[in-house]
N, C-alpha and C positions, 0 to 999 in steps of 0.2 A: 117979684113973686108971680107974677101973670107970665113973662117969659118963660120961669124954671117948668110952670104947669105946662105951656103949651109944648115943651121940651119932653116932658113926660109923656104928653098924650099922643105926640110924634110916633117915639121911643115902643111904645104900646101897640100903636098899630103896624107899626114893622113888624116886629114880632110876632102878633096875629100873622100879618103877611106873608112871614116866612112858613111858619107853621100849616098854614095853610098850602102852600108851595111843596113844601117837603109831605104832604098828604096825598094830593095829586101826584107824586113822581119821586118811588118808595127808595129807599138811599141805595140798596143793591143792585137796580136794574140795569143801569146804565154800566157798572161793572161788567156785567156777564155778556154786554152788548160786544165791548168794545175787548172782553179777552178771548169770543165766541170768534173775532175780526183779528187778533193779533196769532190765533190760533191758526187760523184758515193762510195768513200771509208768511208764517212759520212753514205750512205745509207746501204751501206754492213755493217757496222758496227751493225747498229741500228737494222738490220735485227738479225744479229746473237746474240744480245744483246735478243730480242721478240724470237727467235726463244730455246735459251736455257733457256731461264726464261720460256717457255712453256713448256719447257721437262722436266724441275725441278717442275714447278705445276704435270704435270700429271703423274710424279714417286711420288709425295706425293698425289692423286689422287683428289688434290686438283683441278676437271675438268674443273669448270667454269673461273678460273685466265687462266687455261692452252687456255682453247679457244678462249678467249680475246689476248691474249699472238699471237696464232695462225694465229687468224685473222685480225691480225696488220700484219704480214708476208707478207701474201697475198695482202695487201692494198702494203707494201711496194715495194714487189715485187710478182708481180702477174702469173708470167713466171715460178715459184719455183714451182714444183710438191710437195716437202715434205709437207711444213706445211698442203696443200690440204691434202694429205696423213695421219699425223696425225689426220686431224680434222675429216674425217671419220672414223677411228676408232676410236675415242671418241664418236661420236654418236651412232655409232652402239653399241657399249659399253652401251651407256644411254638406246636403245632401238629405236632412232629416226632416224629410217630407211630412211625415204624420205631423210632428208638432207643429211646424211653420202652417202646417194647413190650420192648428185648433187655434194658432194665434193670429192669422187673418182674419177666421170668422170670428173670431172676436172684434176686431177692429171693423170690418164689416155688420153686425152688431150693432153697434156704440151710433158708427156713422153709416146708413143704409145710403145707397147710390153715389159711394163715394165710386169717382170713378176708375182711381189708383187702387184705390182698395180692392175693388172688382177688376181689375186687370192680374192685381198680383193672384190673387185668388185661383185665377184660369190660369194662370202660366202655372204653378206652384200645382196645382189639378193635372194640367199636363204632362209635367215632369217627374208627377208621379204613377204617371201611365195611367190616371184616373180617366180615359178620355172621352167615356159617357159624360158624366158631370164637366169635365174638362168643356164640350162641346155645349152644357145648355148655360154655361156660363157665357162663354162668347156670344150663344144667340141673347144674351141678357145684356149685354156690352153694346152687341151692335142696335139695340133698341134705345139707347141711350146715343149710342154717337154712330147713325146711320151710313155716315160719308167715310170714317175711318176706313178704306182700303185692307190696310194691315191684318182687322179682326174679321172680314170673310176668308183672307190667307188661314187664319190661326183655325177657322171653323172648318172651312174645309179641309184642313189637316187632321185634326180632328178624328172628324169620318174615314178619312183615309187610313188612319191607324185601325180601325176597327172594323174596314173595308166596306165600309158604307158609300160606295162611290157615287151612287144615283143620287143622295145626299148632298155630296160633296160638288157635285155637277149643278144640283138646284140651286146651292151657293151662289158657286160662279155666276150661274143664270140672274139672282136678284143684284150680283156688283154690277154684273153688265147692263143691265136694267138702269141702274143710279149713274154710269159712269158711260155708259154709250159703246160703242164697238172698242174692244181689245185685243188685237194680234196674239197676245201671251195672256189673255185667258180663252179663249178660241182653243189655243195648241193644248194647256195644259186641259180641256172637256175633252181635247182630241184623243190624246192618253189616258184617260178614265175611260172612254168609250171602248177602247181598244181591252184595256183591263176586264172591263165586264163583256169584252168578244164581240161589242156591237160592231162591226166593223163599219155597217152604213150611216149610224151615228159620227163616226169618228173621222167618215170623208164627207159628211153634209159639213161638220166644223171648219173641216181644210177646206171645202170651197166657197165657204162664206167669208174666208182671208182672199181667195183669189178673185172675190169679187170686186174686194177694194184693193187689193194688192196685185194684179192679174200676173206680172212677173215679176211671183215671189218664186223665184228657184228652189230653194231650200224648203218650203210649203209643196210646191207639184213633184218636189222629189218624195218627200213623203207621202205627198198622193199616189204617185205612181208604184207604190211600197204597199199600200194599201187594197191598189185594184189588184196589184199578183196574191196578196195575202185573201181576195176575193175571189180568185181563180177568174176575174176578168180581165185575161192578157191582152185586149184588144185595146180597151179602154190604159191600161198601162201604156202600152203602145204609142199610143195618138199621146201623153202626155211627155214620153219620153221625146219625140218628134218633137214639140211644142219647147219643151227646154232646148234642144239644139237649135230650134230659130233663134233664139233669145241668145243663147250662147254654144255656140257649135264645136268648143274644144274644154268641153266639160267632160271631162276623164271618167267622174265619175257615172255618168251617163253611158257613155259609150261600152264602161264595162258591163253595166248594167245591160245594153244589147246583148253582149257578146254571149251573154248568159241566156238572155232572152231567146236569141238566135239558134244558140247550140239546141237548149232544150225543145228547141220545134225540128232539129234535127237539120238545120242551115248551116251549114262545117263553114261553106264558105264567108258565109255572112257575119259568122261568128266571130273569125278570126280578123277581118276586116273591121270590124269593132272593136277588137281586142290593141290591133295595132295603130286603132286611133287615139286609143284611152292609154297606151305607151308613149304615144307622141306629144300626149297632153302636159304639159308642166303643171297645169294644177292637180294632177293627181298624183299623192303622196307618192318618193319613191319605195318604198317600204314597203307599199300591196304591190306594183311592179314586181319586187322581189321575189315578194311572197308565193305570185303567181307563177313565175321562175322556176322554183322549188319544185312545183309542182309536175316540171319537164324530167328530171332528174332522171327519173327512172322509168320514164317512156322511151330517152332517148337510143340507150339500144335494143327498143322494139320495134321501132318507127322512124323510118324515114321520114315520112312527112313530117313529125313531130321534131325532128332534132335539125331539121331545117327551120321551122316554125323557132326552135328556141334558137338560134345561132342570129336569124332575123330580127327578135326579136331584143335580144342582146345587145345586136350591133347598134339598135334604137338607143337605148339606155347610153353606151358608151357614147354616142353623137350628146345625146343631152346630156351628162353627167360626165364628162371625161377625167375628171379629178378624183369620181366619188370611190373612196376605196373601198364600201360595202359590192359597188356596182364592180368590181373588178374582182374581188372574190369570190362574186357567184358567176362571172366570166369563167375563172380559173376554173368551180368545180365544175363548170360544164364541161367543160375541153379534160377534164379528168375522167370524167364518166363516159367521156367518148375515146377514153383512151390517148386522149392525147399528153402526153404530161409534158413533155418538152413545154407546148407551149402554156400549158397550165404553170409551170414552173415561174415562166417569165412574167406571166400575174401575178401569180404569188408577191416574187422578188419585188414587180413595181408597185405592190403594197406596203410590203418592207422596206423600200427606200423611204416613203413617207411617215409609217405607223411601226416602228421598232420592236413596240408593247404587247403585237400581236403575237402569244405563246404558240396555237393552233395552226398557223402561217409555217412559223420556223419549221415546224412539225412536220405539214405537211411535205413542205419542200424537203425536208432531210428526208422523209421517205421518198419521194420522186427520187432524189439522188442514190438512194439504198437499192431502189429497184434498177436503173440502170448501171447501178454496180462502180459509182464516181466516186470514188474516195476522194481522190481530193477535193471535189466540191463539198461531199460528207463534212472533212475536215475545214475546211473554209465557212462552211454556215454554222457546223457545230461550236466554233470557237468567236465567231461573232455572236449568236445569240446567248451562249455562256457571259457574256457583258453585260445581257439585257436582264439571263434569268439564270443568274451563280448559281441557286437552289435546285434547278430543274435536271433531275436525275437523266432522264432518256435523252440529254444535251450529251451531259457528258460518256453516256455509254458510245453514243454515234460518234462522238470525238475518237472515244476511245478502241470503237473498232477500225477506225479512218488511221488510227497510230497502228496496229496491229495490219493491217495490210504492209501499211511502208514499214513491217519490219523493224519496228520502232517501239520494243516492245517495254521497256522500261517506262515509255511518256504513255503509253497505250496503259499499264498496267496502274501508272499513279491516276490515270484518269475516271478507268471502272474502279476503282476503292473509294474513290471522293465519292464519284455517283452511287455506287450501292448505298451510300450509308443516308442518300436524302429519299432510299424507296420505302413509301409506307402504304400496307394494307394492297399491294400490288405484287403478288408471287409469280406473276407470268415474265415481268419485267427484273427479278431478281434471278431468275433462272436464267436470264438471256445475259447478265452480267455474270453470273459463274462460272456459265458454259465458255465466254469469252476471257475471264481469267483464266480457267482452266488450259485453254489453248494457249495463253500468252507467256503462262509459266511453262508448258510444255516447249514450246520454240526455245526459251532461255532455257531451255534442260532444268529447270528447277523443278523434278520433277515431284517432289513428295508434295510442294503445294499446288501443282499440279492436280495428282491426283486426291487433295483434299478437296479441291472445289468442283472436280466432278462426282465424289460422292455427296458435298453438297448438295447439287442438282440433282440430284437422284434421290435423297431425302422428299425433294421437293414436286420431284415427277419421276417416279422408279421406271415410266415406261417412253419415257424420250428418248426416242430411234437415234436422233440427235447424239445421243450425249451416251448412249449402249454402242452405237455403232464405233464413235471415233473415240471413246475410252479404251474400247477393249482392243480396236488397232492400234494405239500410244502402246500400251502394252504386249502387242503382240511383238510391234517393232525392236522396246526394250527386251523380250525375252521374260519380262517381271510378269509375277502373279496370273502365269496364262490358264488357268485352270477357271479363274474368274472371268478374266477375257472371252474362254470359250463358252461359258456361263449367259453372258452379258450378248455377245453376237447372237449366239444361237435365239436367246428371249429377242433379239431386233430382227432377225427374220420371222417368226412365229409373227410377231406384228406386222410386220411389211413382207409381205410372198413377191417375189420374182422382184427382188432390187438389185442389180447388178452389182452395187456398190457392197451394199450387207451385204450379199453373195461372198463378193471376194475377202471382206474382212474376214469371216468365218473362217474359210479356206485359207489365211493366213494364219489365223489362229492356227489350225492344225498344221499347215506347215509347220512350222515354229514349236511344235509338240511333237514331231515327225511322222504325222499320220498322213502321209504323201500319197497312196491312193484316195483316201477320202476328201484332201485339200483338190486333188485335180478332178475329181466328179464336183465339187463346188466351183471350183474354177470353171471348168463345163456350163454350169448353168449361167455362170454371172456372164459367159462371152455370148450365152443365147439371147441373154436379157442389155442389149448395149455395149455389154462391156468390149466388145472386140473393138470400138470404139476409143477405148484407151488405153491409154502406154503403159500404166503402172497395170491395170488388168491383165495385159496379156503379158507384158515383160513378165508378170508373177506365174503364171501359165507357162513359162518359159522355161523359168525355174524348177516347177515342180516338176517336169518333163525331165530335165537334167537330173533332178535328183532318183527319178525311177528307170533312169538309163538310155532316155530316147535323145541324145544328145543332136542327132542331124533335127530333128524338129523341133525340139529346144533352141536352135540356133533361127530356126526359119520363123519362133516366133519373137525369137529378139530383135529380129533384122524387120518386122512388123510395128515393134511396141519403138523401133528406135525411127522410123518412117512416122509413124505417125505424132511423134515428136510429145516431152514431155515426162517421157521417162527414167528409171532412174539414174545413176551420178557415173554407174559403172557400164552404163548400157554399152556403151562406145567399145569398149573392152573386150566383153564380152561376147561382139560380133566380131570381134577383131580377132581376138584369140579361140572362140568356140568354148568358151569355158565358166562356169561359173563362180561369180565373186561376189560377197557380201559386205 
């Protein structure tokens, strides 16, 4: 019985106990504790879930999943600086400056003197040409990381955009301050100085390099660039002197005298410079050239001058004997001085090495056209057709080199190939017309013949060319001379006193029987040269016979057949006294 009591009275105070417990510490609190915590690790969760499915979109730069991805972050937790952080450099990246700018300053924000954060901020400023604010961010960067080199580069850039150069120069001045003398920042105050026109600024900078660097060449060349842009050529002078101690076959220096020299009006001095700074190998051959160039059309003004370039030439060729820039501007020397023989032979020893050269082939085939070399004509025209199938004025110069040798078949397949690759060049399709026109006339094919000299007459109705020797084809035929005398008469009204128009008119009328008028033309064309040649006067000859002066017809046969060249029955005709057509 005393057990069961003290059983109960146990029993009893537990229960107080509890009850008491559960009074102190109300039964829902600790609920709301721990779902307020399963809440919050839910979130976290979901967060980091968005926030690496974003970072896996924009490593595969898959950008728009990434940004979605990003911008759920932000919704989640909006206190996070990263995803802010990312999602400006994704825009910037796109190019969509405004935003990536509001979503930095957010992330700058959240974390103030972050130092990424404040970098991207300034670059993202910059790039959007923002570069007032661009520039007070950097000065906010480099108060943070003083020694950073890179962000007095960025600030002074900066300034530079917005042509704050005195700015941009005080930079410089506080890096070099922190970092002690700098060769390359010295030169780049030196170029700002020069910007804002200081010129004294800009050579106090270069000689505070040649304090430590005394020969710095490349420094006292710029110096010397400096004193002439200061108009004190004396001080240039003495520095150009100073680099030839150092190095005495500095090309560019010497040109630099020659310049110097002329413009004080020292010819001789100048060229003595000139031919130092040609001997130099360190100066490019390219300005050599250039300055070449420049003889071109002095030299048939001046002797002294095309002596000057022939010496100077011959320099090049000792140092360069390979270079085939240096041997075609040999070539046009010796063209400009008339000489094309040997201009030719340049040419050709450029062409044995460089085949590709189209300009080359060209010119040589006119050398050869002006000497009147067919067959060279033909021999260049038909090698560089190898090089360039396409090139129409190839194949005409072939195809007047076939029409010399009478070869008028390969002459005519040649201008038909070439005409058909001429484009947007009418000077050059007239010169293939005129030349089929002839080629058909020799084979007597005469109607296309004359379809490609009304061609060319479409194309130039007043080419003496092509009026003159049309209307002779036809005077000779007897065909259509009413046009013939049309077409002559309009080629003397253009050209007065040509011997040759002369005579075709007067043939024309021959040939219409107008026999005193053809021999008062005749007249004129033997005052103007023609007594010169055999078909002029043999035709003088003629028309004398036909108006009954047969002894002086005879005496001008026995002229046109002396002076050789005339026509098939000359022979005959002095033989027998008589005329034969």
């Amino acid at each position: 019985m005393r057990y069961f009591f003290v059983i109960i009275l146990i029993s009893a105070f537990n229960l107080c106990a509890f009850a008491q417990w559960k009074s102190y510490y109300p039964e829902g609190s600790i609920n709301v504790k721990e779902t307020k915590k399963a809440q919050q690790n839910k979130k976290d969760k979901l967060f980091e879930q968005h926030f690496f499915k974003a970072l896996k979109g924009k490593s595969i730069e898959d950008y728009e999943k990434a940004i979605l991805d990003f911008d759920k972050c932000t919704e989640i937790n909006p206190k996070s600086p990263q995803p802010f952080y990312e999602l400006a450099m994704i825009y910037a990246e796109k190019g969509r400056y405004e935003i990536a700018t509001e979503k930095i300053k957010e992330a700058v924000k959240i974390e103030p003197n972050n130092k990424w954060y404040e970098l991207l901020l300034a670059e993202i400023l910059f790039a959007k040409q923002d570069f007032s604010s661009a520039a007070k961010q950097y000065k906010k960067l480099i108060k943070m990381d003083p020694l950073n080199e890179e962000l007095y580069f960025n600030l002074s850039e900066a300034y530079l955009y917005t042509n704050q150069f005195k700015k941009a120069i005080r930079v410089y001045d506080d890096l070099q301050k922190k970092k002690g003398f700098d060769k390359m920042l010295c030169i780049q105050k030196h170029k700002l100085y020069r910007e804002l026109n200081d010129i004294n600024g800009a050579i106090n900078e270069l000689l505070s390099i040649l304090i430590v660097f005394p020969e710095d060449i490349e420094v006292m060349e710029m110096l010397s660039e400096l004193y002439i842009l200061n108009d004190e050529q004396e001080m240039a002078f003495k520095v150009f002197k100073s680099i030839l101690d150092i190095d005495p076959k500095n090309g560019r220096i010497h040109l630099t005298l020659a310049d110097y020299y002329r413009s004080k009006g020292e010819k001789e001095n100048s060229y003595k410079e000139l031919k130092l700074a040609f001997m130099s190998t360190k100066l490019n051959v390219d300005i050599k050239l250039r300055i070449l160039f420049s003889y071109y059309q002095l030299i048939p003004l001046s002797e002294e001058m095309q002596d000057q370039a022939y010496e100077l030439i011959d320099i090049l060729i000792e140092k360069y004997p390979e270079n085939p820039k240096v041997r075609v501007v040999y070539a046009d020397i010796l063209y400009s001085d008339n000489k094309h023989q040997k201009a030719k032979s340049q040419y050709l020893f450029v062409l044995e090495k460089e085949k590709n050269k189209r300009e080359l082939w060209t010119q040589v085939l006119f050398i050869q056209a002006e000497e009147n070399d067919f067959e060279g004509i033909l021999r260049t025209s038909e090698e560089a057709l190898e090089y360039f199938p396409l090139e129409p004025l190839f194949y005409y110069f072939k195809g007047i080199s076939k029409k010399w040798f009478k070869n008028y078949d390969d002459a005519i397949t040649s201008l038909l190939t070439g005409v058909e690759f001429v484009f947007d060049n009418e000077a050059l399709i007239l010169e293939f017309y005129i030349s089929l026109a002839e080629s058909y006339n020799a084979k007597k094919t005469y109607k296309l013949s004359d379809q490609y000299y009304e061609k060319a007459l479409e194309i130039d109705s007043n080419n003496v060319l092509v009026l003159n020797n049309y209307s002779y084809f036809l005077s000779v035929r007897k065909t259509n001379l009413e046009k013939a005398l049309q077409m002559s008469f309009r080629c003397n009204e253009i050209v007065k006193d040509n011997g040759t128009y002369q005579d075709t008119y007067a043939w024309v009328l021959y040939q219409l029987g107008e026999y005193q008028k053809s021999k008062e033309w005749l007249s004129k064309a033997l005052l103007n040269e023609g007594d010169k040649s055999a078909v002029i006067v043999e035709h003088y000859g003629d028309v004398l016979y036909k108006l009954g002066d047969f002894k002086e017809a005879v005496v001008q046969w026995k002229k046109a057949q002396k002076i050789g060249g005339a026509g098939k029955f000359i022979d005959r005709k002095v033989r027998e006294g008589a005329l034969y057509e």
